[in-house]
VEXROLUM-281810 format. One record per residue (C-alpha): residue in one letter; x, y, z. Coordinates in steps of 0.001 Angstrom, whole numbers, padded with zeros to 6 digits, always signed. Layout:
residues N
AXYZ
...
***
This chain:
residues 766
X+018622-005602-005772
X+022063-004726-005386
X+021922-006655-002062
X+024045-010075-001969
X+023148-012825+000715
X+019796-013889+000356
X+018816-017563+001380
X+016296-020465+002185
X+016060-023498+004645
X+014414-026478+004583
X+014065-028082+008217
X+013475-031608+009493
X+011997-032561+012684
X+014501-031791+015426
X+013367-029998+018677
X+016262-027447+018467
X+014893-026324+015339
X+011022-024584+015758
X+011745-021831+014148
X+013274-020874+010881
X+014544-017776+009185
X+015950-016390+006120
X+019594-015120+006202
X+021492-012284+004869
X+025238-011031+004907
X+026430-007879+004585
X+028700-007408+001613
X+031113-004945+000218
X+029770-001138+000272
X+025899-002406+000850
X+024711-004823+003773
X+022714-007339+002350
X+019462-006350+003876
X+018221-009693+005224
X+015536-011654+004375
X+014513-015348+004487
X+012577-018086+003014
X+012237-021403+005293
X+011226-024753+004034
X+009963-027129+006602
X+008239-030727+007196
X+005497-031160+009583
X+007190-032832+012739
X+008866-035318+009683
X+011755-037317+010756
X+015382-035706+009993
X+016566-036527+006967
X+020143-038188+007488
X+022694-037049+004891
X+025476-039561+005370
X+026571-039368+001753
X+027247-035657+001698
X+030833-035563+002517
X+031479-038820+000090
X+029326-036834-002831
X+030995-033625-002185
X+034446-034753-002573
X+034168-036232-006025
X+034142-034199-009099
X+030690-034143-008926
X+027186-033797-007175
X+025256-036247-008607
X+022265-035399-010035
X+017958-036241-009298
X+017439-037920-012988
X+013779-038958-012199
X+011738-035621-013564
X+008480-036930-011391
X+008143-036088-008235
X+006687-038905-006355
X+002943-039579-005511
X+001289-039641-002715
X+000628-042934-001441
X+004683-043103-001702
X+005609-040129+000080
X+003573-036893+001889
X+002620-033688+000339
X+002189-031671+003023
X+005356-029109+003517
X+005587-026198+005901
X+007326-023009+004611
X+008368-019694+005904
X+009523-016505+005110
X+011703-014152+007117
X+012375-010298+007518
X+015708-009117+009357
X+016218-005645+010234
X+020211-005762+009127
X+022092-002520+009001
X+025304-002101+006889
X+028706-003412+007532
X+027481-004401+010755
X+028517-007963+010491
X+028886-009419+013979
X+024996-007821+014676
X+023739-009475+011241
X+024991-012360+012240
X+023365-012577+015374
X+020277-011693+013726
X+020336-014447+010979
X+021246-017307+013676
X+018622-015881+015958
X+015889-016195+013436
X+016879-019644+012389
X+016841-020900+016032
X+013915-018837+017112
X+034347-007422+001640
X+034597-011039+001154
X+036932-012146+004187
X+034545-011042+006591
X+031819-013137+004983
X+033602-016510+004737
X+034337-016019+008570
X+030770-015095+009400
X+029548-018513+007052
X+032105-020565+009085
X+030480-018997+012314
X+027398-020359+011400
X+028918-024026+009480
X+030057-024865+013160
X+026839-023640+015016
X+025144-027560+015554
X+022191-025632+016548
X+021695-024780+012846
X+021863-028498+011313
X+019345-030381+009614
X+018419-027312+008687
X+019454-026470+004399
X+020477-022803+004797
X+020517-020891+001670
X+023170-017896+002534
X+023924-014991+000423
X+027029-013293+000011
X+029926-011977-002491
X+031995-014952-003945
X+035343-014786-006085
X+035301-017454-008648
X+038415-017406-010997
X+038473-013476-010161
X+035010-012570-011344
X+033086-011253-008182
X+029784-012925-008193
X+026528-012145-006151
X+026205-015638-004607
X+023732-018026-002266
X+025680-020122-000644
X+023362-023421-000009
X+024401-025728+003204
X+023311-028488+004932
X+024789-029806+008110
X+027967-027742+007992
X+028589-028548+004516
X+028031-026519+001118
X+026181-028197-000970
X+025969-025711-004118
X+027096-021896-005044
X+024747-019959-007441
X+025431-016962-008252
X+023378-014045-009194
X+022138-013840-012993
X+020576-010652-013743
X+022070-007633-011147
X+020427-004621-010614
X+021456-001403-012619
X+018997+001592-012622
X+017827+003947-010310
X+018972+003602-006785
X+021558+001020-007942
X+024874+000383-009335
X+025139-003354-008429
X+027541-003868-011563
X+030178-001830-009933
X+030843-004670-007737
X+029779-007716-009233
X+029806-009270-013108
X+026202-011599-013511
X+026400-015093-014401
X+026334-015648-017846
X+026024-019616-018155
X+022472-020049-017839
X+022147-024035-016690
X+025638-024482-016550
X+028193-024933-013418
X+031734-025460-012904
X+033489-026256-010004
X+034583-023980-007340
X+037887-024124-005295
X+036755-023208-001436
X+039281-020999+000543
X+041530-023134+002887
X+039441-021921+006003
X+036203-024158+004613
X+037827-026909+003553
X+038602-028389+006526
X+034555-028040+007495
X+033520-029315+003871
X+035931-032154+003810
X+036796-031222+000124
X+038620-028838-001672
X+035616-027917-004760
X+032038-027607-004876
X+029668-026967-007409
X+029500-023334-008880
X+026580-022008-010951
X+023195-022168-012077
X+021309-025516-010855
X+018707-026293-009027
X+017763-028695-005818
X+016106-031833-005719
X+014828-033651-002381
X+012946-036880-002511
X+009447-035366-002720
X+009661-032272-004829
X+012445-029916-006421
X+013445-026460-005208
X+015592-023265-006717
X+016107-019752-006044
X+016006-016827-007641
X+017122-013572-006553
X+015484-010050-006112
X+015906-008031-009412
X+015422-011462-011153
X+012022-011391-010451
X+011712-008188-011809
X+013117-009072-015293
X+011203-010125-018248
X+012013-013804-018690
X+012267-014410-014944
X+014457-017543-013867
X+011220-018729-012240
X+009840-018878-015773
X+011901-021967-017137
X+012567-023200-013936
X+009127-023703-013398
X+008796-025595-017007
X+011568-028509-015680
X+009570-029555-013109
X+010943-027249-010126
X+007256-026745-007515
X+008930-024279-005063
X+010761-021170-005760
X+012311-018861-003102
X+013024-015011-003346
X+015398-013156-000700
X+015043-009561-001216
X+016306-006244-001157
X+013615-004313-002730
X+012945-000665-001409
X+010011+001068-000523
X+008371+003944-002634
X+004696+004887-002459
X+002116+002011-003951
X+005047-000031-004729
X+003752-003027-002490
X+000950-003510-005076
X+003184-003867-008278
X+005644-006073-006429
X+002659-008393-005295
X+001400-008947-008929
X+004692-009828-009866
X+004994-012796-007236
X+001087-013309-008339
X+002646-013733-011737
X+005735-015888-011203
X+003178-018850-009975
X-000093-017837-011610
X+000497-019193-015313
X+002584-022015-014216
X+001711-023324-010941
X+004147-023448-007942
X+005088-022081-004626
X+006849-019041-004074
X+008313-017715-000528
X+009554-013923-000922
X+011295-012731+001452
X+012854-008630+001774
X+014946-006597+003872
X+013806-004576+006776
X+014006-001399+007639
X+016512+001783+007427
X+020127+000515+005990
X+021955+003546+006711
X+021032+005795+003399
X+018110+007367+001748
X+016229+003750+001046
X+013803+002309+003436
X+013046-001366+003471
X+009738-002654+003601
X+009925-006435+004565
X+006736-007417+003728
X+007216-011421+003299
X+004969-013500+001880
X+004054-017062+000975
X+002143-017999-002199
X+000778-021108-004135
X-000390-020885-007839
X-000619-016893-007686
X-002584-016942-003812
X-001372-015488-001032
X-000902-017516+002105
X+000896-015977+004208
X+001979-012247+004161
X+004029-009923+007055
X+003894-006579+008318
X+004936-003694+005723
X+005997-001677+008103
X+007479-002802+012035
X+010318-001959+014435
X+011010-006130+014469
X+014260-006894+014527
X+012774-010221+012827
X+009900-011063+011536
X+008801-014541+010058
X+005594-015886+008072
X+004845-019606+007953
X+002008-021810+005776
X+001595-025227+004954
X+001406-025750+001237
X+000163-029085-000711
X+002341-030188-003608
X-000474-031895-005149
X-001797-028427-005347
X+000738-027643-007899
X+000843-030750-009963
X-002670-030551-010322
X-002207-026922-011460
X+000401-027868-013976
X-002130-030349-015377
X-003274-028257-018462
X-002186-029580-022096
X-000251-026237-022544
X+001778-025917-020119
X+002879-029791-020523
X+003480-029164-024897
X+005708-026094-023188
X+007591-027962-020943
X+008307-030968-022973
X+009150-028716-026266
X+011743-027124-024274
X+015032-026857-026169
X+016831-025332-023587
X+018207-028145-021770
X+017610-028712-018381
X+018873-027511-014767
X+021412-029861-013358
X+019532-031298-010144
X+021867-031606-007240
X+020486-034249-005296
X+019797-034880-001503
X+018139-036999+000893
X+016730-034620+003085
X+012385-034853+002790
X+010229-031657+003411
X+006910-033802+003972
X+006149-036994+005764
X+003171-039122+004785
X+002810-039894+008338
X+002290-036240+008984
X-000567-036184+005860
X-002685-038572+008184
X-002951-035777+011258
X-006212-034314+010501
X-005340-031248+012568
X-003615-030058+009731
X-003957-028994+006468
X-002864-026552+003539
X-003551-022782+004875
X-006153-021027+002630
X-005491-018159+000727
X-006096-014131+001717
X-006786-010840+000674
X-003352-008956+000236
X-003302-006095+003013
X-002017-002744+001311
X-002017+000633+003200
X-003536+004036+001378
X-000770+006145+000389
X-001025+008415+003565
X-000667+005485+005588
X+002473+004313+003998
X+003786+007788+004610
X+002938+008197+008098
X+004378+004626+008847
X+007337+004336+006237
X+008704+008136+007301
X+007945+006976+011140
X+010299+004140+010668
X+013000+005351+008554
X+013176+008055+011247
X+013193+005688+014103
X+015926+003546+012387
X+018248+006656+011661
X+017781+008569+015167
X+018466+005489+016907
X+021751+004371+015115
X+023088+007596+014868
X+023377+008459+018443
X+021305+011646+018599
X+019742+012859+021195
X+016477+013450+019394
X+014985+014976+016580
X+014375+019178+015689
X+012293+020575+012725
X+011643+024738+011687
X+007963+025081+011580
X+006915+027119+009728
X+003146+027233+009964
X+002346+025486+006850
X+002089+022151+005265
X+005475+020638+004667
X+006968+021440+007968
X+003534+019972+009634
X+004501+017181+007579
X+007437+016085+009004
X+005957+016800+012135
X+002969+014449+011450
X+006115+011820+010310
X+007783+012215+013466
X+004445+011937+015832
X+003921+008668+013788
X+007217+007594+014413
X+006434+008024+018262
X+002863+006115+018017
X+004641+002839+016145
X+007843+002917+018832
X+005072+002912+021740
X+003237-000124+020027
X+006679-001543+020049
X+007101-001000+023577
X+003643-002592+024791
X+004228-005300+022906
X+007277-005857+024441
X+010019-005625+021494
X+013594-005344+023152
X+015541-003571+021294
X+012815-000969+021100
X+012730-000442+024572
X+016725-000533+024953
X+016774+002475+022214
X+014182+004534+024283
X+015716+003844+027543
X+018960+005280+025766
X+016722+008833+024197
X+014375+009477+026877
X+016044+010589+029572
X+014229+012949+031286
X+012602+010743+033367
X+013379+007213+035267
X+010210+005882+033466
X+009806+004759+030273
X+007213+007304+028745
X+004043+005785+027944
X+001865+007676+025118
X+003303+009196+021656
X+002860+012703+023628
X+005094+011525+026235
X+008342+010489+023916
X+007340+013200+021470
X+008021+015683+023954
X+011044+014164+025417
X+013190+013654+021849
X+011551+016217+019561
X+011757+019892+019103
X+010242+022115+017067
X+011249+025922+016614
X+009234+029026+014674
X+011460+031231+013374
X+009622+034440+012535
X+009755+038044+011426
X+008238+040566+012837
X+006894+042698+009576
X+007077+038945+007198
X+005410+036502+009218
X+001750+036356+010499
X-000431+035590+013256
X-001872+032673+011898
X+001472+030568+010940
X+002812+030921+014529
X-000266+029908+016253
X-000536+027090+013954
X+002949+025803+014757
X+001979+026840+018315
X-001156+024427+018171
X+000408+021610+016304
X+003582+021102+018538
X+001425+021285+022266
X-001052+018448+020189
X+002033+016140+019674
X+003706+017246+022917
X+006683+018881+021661
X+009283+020685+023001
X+008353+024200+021245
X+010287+027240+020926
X+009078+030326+019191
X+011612+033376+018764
X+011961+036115+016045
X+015254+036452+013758
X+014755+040571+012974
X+018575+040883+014687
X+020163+038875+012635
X+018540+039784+009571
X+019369+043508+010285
X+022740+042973+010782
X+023340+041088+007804
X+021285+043418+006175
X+023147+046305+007110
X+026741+044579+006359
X+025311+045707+002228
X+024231+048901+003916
X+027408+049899+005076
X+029772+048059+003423
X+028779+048740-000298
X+026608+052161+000711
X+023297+050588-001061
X+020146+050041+000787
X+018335+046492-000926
X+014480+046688-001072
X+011622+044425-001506
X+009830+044341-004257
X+006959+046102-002484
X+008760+048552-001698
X+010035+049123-005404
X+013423+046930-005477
X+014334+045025-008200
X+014177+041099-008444
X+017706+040531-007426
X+017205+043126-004274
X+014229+041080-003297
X+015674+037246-003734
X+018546+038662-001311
X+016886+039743+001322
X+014393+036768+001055
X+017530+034474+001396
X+019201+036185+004119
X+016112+035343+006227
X+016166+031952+004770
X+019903+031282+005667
X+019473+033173+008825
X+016718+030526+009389
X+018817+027209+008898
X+022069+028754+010878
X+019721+029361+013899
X+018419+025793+013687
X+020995+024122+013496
X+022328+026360+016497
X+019254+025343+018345
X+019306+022041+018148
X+023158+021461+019262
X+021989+023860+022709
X+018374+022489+023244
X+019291+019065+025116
X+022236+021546+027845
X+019855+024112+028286
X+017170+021568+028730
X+019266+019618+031456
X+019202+016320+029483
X+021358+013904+031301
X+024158+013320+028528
X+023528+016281+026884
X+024074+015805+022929
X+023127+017144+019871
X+019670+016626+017878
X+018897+015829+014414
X+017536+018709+012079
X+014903+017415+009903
X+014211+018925+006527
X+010835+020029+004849
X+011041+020690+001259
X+008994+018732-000955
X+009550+016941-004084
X+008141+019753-006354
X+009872+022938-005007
X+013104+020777-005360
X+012330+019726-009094
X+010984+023575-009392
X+014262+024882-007340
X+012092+026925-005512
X+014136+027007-002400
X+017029+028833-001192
X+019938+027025-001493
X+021476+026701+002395
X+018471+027552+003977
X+016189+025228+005772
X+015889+022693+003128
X+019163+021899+004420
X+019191+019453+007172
X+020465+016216+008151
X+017641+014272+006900
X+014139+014718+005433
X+011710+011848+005490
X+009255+014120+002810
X+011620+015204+000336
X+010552+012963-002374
X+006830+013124-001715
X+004397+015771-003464
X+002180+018323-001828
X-000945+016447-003134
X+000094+013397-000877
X+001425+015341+002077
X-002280+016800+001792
X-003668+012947+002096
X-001693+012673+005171
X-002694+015483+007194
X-006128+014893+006375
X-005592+011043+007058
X-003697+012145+010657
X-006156+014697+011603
X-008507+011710+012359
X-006281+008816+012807
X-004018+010552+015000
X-007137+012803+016719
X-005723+015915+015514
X-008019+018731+014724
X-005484+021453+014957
X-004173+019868+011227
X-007311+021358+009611
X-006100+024629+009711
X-003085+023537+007696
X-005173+022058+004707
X-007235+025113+004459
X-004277+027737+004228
X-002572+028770+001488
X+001220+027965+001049
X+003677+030498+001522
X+007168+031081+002455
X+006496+034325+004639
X+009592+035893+003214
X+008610+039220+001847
X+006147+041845+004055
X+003066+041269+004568
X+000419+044325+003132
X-003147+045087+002543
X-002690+044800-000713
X+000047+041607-000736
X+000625+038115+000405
X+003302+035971-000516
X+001965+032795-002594
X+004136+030018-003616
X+002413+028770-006142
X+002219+032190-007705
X+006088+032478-007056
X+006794+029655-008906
X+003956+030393-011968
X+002842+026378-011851
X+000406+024425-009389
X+002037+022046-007110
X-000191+019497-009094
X+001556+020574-011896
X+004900+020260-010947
X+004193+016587-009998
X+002819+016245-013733
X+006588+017293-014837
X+008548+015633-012470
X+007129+012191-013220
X+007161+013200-017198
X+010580+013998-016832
X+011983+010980-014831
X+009551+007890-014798
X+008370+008482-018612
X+011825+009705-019715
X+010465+013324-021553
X+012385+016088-022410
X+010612+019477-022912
X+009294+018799-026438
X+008333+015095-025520
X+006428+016742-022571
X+004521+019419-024871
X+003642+017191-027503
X+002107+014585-024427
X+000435+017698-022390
X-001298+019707-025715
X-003755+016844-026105
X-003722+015963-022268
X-004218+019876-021335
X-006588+020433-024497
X-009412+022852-023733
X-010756+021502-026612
X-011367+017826-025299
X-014241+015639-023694
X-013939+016113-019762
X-015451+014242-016924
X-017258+016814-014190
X-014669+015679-011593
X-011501+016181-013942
X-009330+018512-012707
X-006359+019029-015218
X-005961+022284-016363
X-007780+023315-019444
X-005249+025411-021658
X-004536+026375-025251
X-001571+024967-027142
X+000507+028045-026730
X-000353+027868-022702
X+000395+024837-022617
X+004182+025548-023948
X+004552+028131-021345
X+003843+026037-018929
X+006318+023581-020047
X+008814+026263-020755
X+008954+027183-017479
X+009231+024216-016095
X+012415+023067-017756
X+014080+026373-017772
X+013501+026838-013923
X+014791+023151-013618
X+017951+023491-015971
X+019241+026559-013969
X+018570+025619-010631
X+019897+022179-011012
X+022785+022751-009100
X+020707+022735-006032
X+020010+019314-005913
X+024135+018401-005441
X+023243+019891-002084
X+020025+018583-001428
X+019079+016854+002131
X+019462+013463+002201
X+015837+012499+001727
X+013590+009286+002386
X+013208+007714-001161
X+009407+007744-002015
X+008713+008217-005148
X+010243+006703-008905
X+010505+011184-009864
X+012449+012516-006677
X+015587+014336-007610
X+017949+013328-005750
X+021201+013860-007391
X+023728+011704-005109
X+022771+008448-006607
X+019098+007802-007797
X+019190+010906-010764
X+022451+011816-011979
X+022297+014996-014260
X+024172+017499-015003
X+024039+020494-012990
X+025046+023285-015317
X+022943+023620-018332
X+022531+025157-021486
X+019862+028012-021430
X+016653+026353-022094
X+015219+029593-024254
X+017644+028915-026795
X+017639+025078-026991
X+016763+023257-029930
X+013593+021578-028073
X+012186+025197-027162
X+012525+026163-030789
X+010485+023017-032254
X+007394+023939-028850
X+007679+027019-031087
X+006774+025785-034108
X+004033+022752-033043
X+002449+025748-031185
X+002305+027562-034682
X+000506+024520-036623
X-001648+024120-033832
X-002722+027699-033718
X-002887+027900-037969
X-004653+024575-037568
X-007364+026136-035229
X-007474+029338-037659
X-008683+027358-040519
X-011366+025418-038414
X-013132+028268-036963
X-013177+030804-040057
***
């Protein structure tokens, strides 16, 4: 999605060439995150292709006519594939590179260089590659895969259906190909002709035929689409499809994703290989590899959602016959030969995937299918935050990681995310991953060993701090945060910000001769938001001076600065319930798109996974932001602060965004979801309100979010999670000035459904 360079291979036997891998360029703003799909023969003898220079310097690539894939007592059936995850980062094209040629063997300029790097590599032939990268055909800028064999390019498709919505803008730097099953010929920059022996090759949408079956690709948001390329593909006769990825991670994502693949080869037979980026690529999206291998809607093969590999590959063996007999049904055959359509142009080589020498080896056979491996929810935070952590700390140069706790949930959150992070990396390190182990030699520092339990690295890179008052902040939050940071082995620091408050308290004091009050004290609202946010302020300015002094004062060899994590959550930033400038501003925030409901899973989840019984405390206490004094008679409450339920707020958010509802929209869906009136199941926990509370509600909600809107152009750059966060920079542009809500047009018609509701009611009960 929005990611060029995506590609397959299909191997012969040759002993330089075990291992195959899916590659990936980096192109214009975005690297391509890498993935890879591999084709392979068992041990089958290389296919020689001493036509290819001949075919590819006339007009033409001659085409595969025959539409029947040959049987098996005339060739094998057998066929090895593979699927590939690279962790790529962006614009990093020399370490891509490496990457892509590394799991083979084991903008625009810069990618035609790096393809020619890897045209004269020998140790890549016999090998088809299918690369992915921008391409500038009669100046249109296409998303291409650039398909070789030998050192030679054997066909350019470009990209058909780009992605557009949420997290990206993939038609800002590329126009989709709209010929479907048509190709023209391309005129190769004067650096590849020289390797290709020509000056044109064949541009567009086609397909690939070898002498036992007949291959294409389609590309990551085309799988997505409604008539998938895989769809008619399939129907003229193509048996293997490959997808290379750049699909993001959000929360149960994995699941919908996997019935899509299910789907591309479950009504019409086939095989697919997807393939997806990797990791962290340098913004708020974290990829989640997770490649897998499938044949007629069963998985095969499938890799780790979540690792610190830098790659990563899947293989299976896969019987064509499979598919054929599949494809058998009366249906599907009236389908395919009704088709009016017109077929793919087949460009044609003579390189085999299967041997029928291999079919006779009766140690092998096709690999049988599994159960799909998802993670709960709270897993995929605990290991998607640990990661995207791990990748950003470690490329940014830090010297380690600092979070505010505050005693309560969300800041024991991205605690729990950051312990996490520190279980995976040592997993990584007894396993014996390289890079892993280069990146902690470079953090931990304190010591001339390499630290050898989470505890251990926890408490050389991370830092917490508890910055409290002494008349607004109680016993209980500081010995939580107390607790929680000697059970992960953090560096803790607890101190008390009274000094600083009083002195910019008494600046008003002196300056403009007023003395501000709480409100328990009598002050008004706007006296009591002021000195709430001086604390608040007071509290992000001493953080950040923290965590620039920690690593001197701590005698780290180096020194440097650390990392400030955020801790708001998705709902106070749809609510606004935050200060803006306070400690919701950091340098990242791996929960800011993830609702207190699942940041409850995950403590729960990490007080026994993580043997944690200090996070108990924190699921039992009630939120609060500890900003106004503490009495007998009065305890801050955010949820009473904000006059909704955090469970409520995630109700709105994913109204708003995912199902696209504006206030009224969201009334006229809540009144009958809300309804007091309604059956109920003894477990259901919505609220159970009257028409006319159920307006307030929604009142609130939008007029709270239309006037602090303008917080979000300053919110922390936050993991992506979930399909609702708000994050204005480039996932949900809105405006951030808006008209008052009490006087819109969509308040006024609440007004008057709430009216025939409540006349309705009238007439029913008299």
């Amino acid at each position: 999605m929005g990611r060029a360079m995506r590609g397959i291979f299909m191997k012969g036997k040759d002993p330089r060439l075990d291992q195959a891998a899916y590659l990936d360029f980096p192109c214009l703003k975005r690297n391509c995150g890498l993935a890879l799909s591999v084709i392979s023969s068992f041990g089958a003898r290389c296919a020689t292709f001493k036509s290819i220079s001949h075919t590819l310097g006339s007009p033409r690539i001659s085409t595969y006519e025959n539409t029947t894939i040959g049987t098996a007592d005339e060739m094998g059936h057998l066929v090895t594939v593979a699927g590939c995850a690279l962790r790529q980062w962006v614009l990093d094209f020399e370490g891509n590179t490496a990457r892509i040629i590394r799991s083979i063997k084991d903008l625009y300029l810069h990618c035609w260089e790096m393809l020619v790097r890897i045209l004269q590599d020998d140790g890549l032939h016999n090998v088809i590659l299918d690369i992915g990268m921008p391409v500038q055909h009669r100046n249109v800028r296409y998303n291409c895969r650039i398909i070789c064999l030998n050192g030679k390019i054997l066909l350019v498709r470009p990209k058909m259906w780009l992605a557009g919505s949420g997290n990206y803008y993939e038609q800002r730097y590329f126009t989709p190909w709209m010929k479907p099953r048509q190709t023209e010929q391309y005129h190769l920059p004067r650096r590849l002709q020289k390797f290709q022996g020509a000056t044109h090759v064949t541009f567009g949408d086609a397909v690939i035929s070898t002498p036992d079956t007949c291959l294409a690709a389609e590309t990551c948001e085309e799988l997505f689409t409604p008539d998938a390329p895989h769809n008619s593909m399939g129907l003229d006769g193509v048996e293997v499809f490959t997808n290379s990825s750049g699909s993001h991670w959000t929360l149960r994502k994995l699941g919908l994703r996997l019935q899509l693949i299910q789907e591309a080869t479950r009504k019409s037979g086939g095989v697919y290989i997807y393939s997806n980026e990797a990791g962290a690529s340098g913004d708020r999206l974290f990829f989640d590899a997770s490649a897998m291998i499938l044949v007629n809607g069963e998985i095969v093969a499938q890799g780790s959602q979540f690792s610190l590999k830098e790659v990563e590959v899947v293989t299976a063996t896969v019987d064509l016959e499979e598919v054929r007999a599949y494809r058998s049904s009366a249906s599907r055959g009236l389908q395919a030969a009704a088709k009016s359509t017109g077929s793919y142009e087949r460009i044609q080589t003579a390189f085999a995937l299967s041997s029928d020498e291999e079919d006779l080896d009766l140690r092998r056979g096709p690999s049988r299918s599994l159960e799909p491996r998802l993670h709960a929810p709270e897993e995929e935070i605990a290991l998607g935050a640990g990661c995207w952590l791990w990748d950003y700390l470690r490329r940014s140069g830090a010297a380690g990681l600092l979070v505010p706790l505050s005693g309560g949930i969300d800041s024991c959150a991205t605690a729990a995310c950051v312990f996490s992070m520190c279980r995976v990396v040592i997993g990584e390190m007894q396993s014996g991953n390289e890079q892993v182990i280069k990146d902690v030699k470079r953090l931990a520092r304190f010591s001339e060993h390499l630290p050898e339990t989470a505890q251990d690295l926890c408490h050389q890179i991370f830092h917490t701090i508890y910055l409290g008052m002494s008349r607004q902040s109680s016993k209980d939050t500081r010995q939580r945060a107390k607790d929680l940071s000697a059970a992960i082995g953090a560096y803790h620091v607890d101190l008390d910000i009274d000094e600083i408050y009083e002195a910019q308290r008494n600046l008003i004091v002196n300056t403009l001769d007023f003395e501000p009050k709480f409100k328990v004290e009598g002050g008004t609202n706007t006296e009591n938001l002021v000195l709430q946010n001086i604390q608040a302020r007071s509290r992000m300015v001493t953080a950040y001076e923290f965590a620039q002094i920690l690593p001197t004062t701590r005698k780290r060899p180096g020194g440097g600065g650390l990392l400030v994590l955020g801790s708001a959550n998705v709902g106070e930033s749809l609510r606004g319930y935050l200060t803006k400038y306070d400690c919701s501003s950091a340098d990242i925030n791996p929960i800011g798109a993830i609702d207190k409901q699942d940041l409850k899973r995950l403590i729960a989840w990490a007080e026994k996974e993580f043997e944690l019984p200090c996070l108990h405390e924190f699921l039992t206490a009630v939120p609060t932001a500890e900003l106004e004094p503490i009495t007998e008679s009065y305890t801050q409450s955010d949820e009473q602060d904000m006059g909704l339920s955090y469970n409520e707020l995630t109700v709105f958010g994913r109204l708003r965004k995912e199902h696209k509802l504006g206030p009224f929209g969201t009334f006229q869906r809540l009144v009958h979801e809300w309804s007091d009136e309604g059956p109920r199941a003894t477990e259901d926990t919505r609220p159970a309100l009257k028409p006319r509370e159920v307006a307030e509600k929604v009142k609130r909600f939008f007029h709270y979010y239309a006037i602090n809107r303008h917080k979000m152009t300053t919110l922390t750059p936050s993991l992506h999670s979930n399909d609702y966060s708000p994050d204005d920079n480039r996932f949900d542009q809105r405006p951030f000035l808006y008209p008052p809500q009490y006087d819109s047009w969509a308040f006024k018609k609440i007004d008057e459904e709430v009216e025939k509701y409540e006349k309705l009611h009238d007439r029913k009960h008299k």
